[in-house]
C-alpha positions in Angstrom: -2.2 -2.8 24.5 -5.0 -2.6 26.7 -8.4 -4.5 25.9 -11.7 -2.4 25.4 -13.1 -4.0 28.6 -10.2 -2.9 30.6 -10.1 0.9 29.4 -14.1 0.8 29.8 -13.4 0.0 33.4 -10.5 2.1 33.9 -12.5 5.6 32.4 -15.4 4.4 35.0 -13.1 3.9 38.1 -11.7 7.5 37.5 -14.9 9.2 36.5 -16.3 7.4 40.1 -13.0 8.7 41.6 -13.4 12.4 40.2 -17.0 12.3 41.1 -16.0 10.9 44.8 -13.4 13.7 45.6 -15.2 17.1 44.2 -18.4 16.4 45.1 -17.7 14.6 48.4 -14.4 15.5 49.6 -14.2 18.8 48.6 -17.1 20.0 50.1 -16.2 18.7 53.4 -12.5 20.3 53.1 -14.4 23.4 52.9 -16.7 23.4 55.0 -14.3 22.0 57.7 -12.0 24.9 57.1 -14.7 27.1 57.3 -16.0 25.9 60.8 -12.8 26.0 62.0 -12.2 30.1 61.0 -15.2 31.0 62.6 -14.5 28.9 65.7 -10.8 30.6 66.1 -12.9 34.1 65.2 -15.5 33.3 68.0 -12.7 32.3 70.5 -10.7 35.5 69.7 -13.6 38.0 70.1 -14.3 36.2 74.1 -10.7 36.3 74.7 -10.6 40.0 74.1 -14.0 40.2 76.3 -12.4 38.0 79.7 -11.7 41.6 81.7 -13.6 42.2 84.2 -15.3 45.0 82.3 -16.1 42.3 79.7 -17.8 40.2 81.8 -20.2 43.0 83.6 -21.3 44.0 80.4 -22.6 39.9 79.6 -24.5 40.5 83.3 -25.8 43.5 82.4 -26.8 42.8 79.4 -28.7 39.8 79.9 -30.9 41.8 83.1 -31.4 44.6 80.9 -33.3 42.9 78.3 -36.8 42.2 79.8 -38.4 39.4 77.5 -40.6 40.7 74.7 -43.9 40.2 74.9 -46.5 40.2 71.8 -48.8 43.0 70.9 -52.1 43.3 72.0 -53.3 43.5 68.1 -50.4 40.1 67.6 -52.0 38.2 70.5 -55.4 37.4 68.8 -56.8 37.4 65.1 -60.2 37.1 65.2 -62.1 36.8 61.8 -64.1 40.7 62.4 -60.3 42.2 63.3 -60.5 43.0 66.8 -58.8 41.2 69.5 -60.6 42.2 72.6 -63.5 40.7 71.1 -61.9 36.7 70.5 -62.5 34.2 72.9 -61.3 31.3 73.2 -63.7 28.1 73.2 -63.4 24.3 73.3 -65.4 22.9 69.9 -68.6 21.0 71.9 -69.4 18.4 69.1 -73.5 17.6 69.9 -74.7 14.0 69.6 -75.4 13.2 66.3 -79.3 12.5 65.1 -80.3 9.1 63.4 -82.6 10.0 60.5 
């Protein structure tokens, strides 16, 4: 029969153990499986795209899409709300006055 030492350590080496694989090496067996579908989904949707159709529309659609730029109102927030009025300034800090 075992001693109480040696079940005590025996309970804590397979508690450590259960901890170890579902909280560890679970979560990596998923997430690796994971990675890998949506790797083989992206490679299957360029594969379909390779024609020479496929590949104008990447051109095309890259030149099409000018950059966006902010709006006029989004450029600026000036305390009063209008944004033609801010300017921009560089804090001027004056020389300080010995009392």
């Amino acid at each position: 029969m075992m001693s109480l030492s040696e079940m005590l350590f025996l309970v804590i080496v397979f508690y450590l153990l259960y901890r170890f694989v579902f909280n560890f090496l679970l979560p990596i067996v998923r997430t690796t499986r994971q990675v890998r579908e949506q790797f083989r989904n992206m490679q299957g949707g360029t594969n379909m795209r390779d024609g020479a159709s496929g590949q104008q529309s990447h051109r095309g659609a890259r030149t099409q899409t000018p950059p966006q730029q902010p709006r006029p109102s989004e450029r600026h927030s000036s305390p009063h709300g209008r944004p033609e009025d801010y300017i921009e300034f560089e804090e001027v800090k004056s020389p300080s006055k010995n009392r």
